[in-house]
N, C-alpha and C positions, 0 to 999 in steps of 0.2 A: 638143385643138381638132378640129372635125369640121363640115364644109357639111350644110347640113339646108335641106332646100326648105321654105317658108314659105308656106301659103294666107295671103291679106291678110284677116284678117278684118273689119277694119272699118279706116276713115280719117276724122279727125275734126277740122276746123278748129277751134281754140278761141279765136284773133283773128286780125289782119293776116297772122298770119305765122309762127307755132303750128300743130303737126299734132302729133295725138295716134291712133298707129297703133298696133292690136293684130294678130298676127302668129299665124297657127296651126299648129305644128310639124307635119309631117308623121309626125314618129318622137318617140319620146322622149329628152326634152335635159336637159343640168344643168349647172348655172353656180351661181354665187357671187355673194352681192347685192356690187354695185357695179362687177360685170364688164360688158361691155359685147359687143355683137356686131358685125361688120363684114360691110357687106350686098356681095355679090359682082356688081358691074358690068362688070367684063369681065376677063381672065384676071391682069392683075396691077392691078387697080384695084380696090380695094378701101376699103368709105366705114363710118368708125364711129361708132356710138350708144351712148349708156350705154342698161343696158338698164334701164325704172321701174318695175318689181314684181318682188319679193322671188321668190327658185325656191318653186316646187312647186306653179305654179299647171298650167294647158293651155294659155294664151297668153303672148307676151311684148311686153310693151308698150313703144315709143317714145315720145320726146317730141323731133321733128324742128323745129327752127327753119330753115324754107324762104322766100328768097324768089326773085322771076326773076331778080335780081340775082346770087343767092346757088349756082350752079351744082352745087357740090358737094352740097347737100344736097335743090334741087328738082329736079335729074335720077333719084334715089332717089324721090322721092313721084310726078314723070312715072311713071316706070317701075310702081312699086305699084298706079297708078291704073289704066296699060293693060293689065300682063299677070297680075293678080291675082294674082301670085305671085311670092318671090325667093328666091335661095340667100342664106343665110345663114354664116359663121363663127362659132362657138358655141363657147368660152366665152372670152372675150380677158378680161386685164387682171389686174394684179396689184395692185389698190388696194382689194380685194375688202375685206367687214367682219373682223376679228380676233374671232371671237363668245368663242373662252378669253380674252382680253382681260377684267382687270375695271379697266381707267383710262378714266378721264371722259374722253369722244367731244367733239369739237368736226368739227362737218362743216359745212364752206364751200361757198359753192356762186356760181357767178354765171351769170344768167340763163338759157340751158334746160338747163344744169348741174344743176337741181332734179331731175330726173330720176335722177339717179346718186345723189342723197343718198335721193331718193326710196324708190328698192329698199332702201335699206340702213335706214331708219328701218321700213319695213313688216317687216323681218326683224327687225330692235329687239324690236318690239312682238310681233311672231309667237313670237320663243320667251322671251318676258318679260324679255329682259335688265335688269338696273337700275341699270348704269352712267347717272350722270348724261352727259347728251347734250344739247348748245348747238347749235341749228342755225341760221346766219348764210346766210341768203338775199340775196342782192345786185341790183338791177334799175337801169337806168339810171332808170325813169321809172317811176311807182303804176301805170299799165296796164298792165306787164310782166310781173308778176305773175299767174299763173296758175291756183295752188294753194293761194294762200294761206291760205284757209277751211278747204284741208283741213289746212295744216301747223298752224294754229289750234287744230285740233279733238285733234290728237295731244296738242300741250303743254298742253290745260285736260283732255283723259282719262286723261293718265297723269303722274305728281310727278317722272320723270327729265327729263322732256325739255322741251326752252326755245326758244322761237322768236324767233328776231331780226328781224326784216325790215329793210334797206339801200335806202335809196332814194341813188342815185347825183346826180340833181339834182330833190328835192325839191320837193314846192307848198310855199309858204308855213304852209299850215298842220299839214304832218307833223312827229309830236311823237317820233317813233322814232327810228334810226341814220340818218343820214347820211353820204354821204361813198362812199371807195371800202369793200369789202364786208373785206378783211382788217385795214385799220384799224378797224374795229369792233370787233375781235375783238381787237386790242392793244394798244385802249383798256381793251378789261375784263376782260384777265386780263395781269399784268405780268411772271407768271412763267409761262412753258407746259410747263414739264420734267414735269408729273403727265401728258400727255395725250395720247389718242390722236389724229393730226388727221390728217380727211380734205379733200384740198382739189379742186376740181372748176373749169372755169374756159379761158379764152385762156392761150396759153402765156406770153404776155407776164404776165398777171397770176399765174398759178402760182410763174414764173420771183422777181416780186416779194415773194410771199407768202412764199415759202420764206425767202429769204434776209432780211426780216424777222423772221420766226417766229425764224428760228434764234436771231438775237442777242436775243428774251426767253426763249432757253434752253429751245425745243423740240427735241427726239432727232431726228434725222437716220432714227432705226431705227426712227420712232413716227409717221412723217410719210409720209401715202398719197396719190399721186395720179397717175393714167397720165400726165401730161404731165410728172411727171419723168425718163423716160425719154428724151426728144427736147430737154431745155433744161439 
């Protein structure tokens, strides 16, 4: 791990409460799709994002869910706004993708969590891998959703990968999953021992996924996600 100053290259609201921030190293960095960075606010304060594009691009892109309510993550976009630039922590996390892995991926995610599946699906597709990959996206509400056109575009361009979308409380006339985002997922597979799973998410909800998962007989050793470090 290594502070790397960041020009702000660009900041981009995508609704109410959504920012969509690309980040431009000063030096060259390397991480692992699904690791995340920890932006440096004052000497032992430090605030983390998954990071949403795969390495080896020249930027790094966030996907911040800020509001003025929400301090810990709009004192980060304050800050980006005024001083056009931040330290960084580079490369956190150890829920990164298993690319020797060839067991079928299931990557959970709930709502700006898409981001961490994000990086990891553009690393999918970047070095061909053709583990079958179920991606369960969770949102409380249909305008929560942000990317869905593009996770769309993944599962109808290439035969491994499969998009779930989760609407937590539904209009009336959504014909997809419903409900919370890991019961979906243990609705359609009753046995999970073949699988890689990544889960992204509230600690509370990780905290449940888990120990669900476990008892349809997912690996403990096969089961990624930074927030089981802290639950």
């Amino acid at each position: 791990m290594s502070i790397v100053t960041c020009k702000v290259s660009s900041i981009e609201k995508l609704n109410d409460f959504l920012y969509r921030i690309f980040l431009q190293p000063q030096q060259a960095v390397s991480y692992k799709a699904g690791q995340y960075v920890s932006v440096v606010m004052g000497e032992k304060d430090k605030r983390h994002f998954s990071i949403a594009n795969a390495p080896g691009g020249d930027l790094i892109e966030l996907h911040i869910g800020a509001t003025p309510e929400n301090g810990y993550a709009m004192q980060v976009i304050d800050k980006m706004q005024s001083d056009g630039q931040v330290e960084v922590e580079i490369a956190n996390g150890d829920a990164y993708l298993r690319e020797a892995s060839t067991r079928p991926i299931i990557l959970m995610a709930g709502g700006t969590g898409f981001s961490y599946v994000k990086s990891i699906l553009e690393e999918i597709v970047a070095k061909g891998l053709t583990n079958p990959v179920y991606l369960y996206w969770g949102v409380k509400e249909y305008s929560h959703f942000y990317f869905e056109d593009e996770a769309s575009s993944w599962a109808e361009a290439h035969q491994n990968i499969h998009f779930h979308p989760v609407i937590e409380l539904p209009e009336a006339e959504w014909q997809g999953h419903q409900g919370y985002v890991h019961q979906a997922v243990l609705n359609d597979f009753a046995d999970l021992s073949a699988f890689d799973i990544y889960v992204v998410g509230r600690f509370e909800m990780a905290k449940i996924a888990r120990e669900d998962f476990v008892k349809q007989n997912a690996s403990l050793d096969h089961l990624y996600g930074d927030a089981f470090a802290f639950i």
